[in-house]
Residue, then its C-alpha position, 0 to 999 in steps of 0.5 A: x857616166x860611172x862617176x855620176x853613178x858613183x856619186x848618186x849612190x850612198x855608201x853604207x858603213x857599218x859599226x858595231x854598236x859597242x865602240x865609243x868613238x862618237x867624234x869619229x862617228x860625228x864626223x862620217x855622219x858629216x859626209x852626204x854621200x855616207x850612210x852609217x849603220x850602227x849594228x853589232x859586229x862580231x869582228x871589228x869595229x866598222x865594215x864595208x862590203x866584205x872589208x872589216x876594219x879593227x881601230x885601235x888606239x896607239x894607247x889600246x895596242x900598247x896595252x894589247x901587246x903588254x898583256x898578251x892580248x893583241x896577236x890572239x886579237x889578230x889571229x881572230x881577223x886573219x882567220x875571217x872570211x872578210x878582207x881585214x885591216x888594222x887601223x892604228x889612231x894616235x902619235x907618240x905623245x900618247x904613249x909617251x909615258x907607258x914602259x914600251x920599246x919602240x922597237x917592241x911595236x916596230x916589231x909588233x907592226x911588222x907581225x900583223x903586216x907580214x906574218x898576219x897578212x893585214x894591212x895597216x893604216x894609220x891616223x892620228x885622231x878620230x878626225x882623221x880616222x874619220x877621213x881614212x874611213x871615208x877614202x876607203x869606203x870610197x875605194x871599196x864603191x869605185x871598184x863596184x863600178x865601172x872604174x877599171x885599174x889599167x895596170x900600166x906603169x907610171x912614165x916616170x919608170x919609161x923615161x929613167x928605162x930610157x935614160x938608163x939604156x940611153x947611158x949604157x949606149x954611150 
């Protein structure tokens, strides 16, 4: 019954008004169950209950980072009140000609997710954004009903417990 529930229900997702990702925007509007609202945001670019999420493109947090600008940027979204994480679009190629270390945004990364406490997700194009955004968005409704997380762990660990104790036994 839940999940009849779930799927008559449309999903709201905000987005500030000031992004310029229209490919991306075209292709959540492509999901039936999906209501986009366009409005502006005071931190990051799209919501959904109380998760704000912040896209930037691998080319953006390069730049970010060379200017100084990102960890005050980070520091904004940690210190709201909402849920927050980071969404980083594109690969390599796009940052192939730009005088960074990877070990410089490894090193970046690792900060946000650990010292920052924000979660990262990744994608590759606004495509692919988009479908991120709409796993999330549907994450975020299934735990609105009556879906519950058990908690156990997967049997594949019962059977390696198993085999393990089995050995010692021998």
């Amino acid at each position: 019954m839940a999940d009849t529930a779930f799927l008559q229900r449309k999903m709201v997702l905000y987005y500030d008004d000031r992004g310029h990702a229209d490919t991306l925007i075209h292709e959540l509007s492509r999901y039936q169950d999906v209501s986009l609202v366009k409005k502006r945001l005071t931190l990051g670019d799209y919501q959904c209950h109380d998760w704000l999420i912040e896209r930037k493109t691998l080319a953006d947090l390069v730049h970010s980072l060379c200017d100084g600008r990102l960890f005050s940027q980070v520091a904004r979204l940690a210190a709201s009140s909402h849920h927050t994480a980071l969404l980083i679009e594109g690969c390599a190629q796009d940052i192939a000609n730009y005088q960074i270390h990877r070990e410089a945004l490894m090193g970046a990364i690792c900060a946000i997710t650990l010292n920052f406490h924000i979660p990262i997700l990744r994608s590759l194009s606004q495509r692919e954004t988009a479908k991120v955004l709409y796993f999330c968005i549907t994450q975020l409704y299934r735990n609105d009903t009556d879906l519950q997380l058990t908690g156990r762990k997967p049997k594949r660990k019962k059977v390696a417990n198993f085999l393990y104790y089995k050995v010692c036994l021998m």
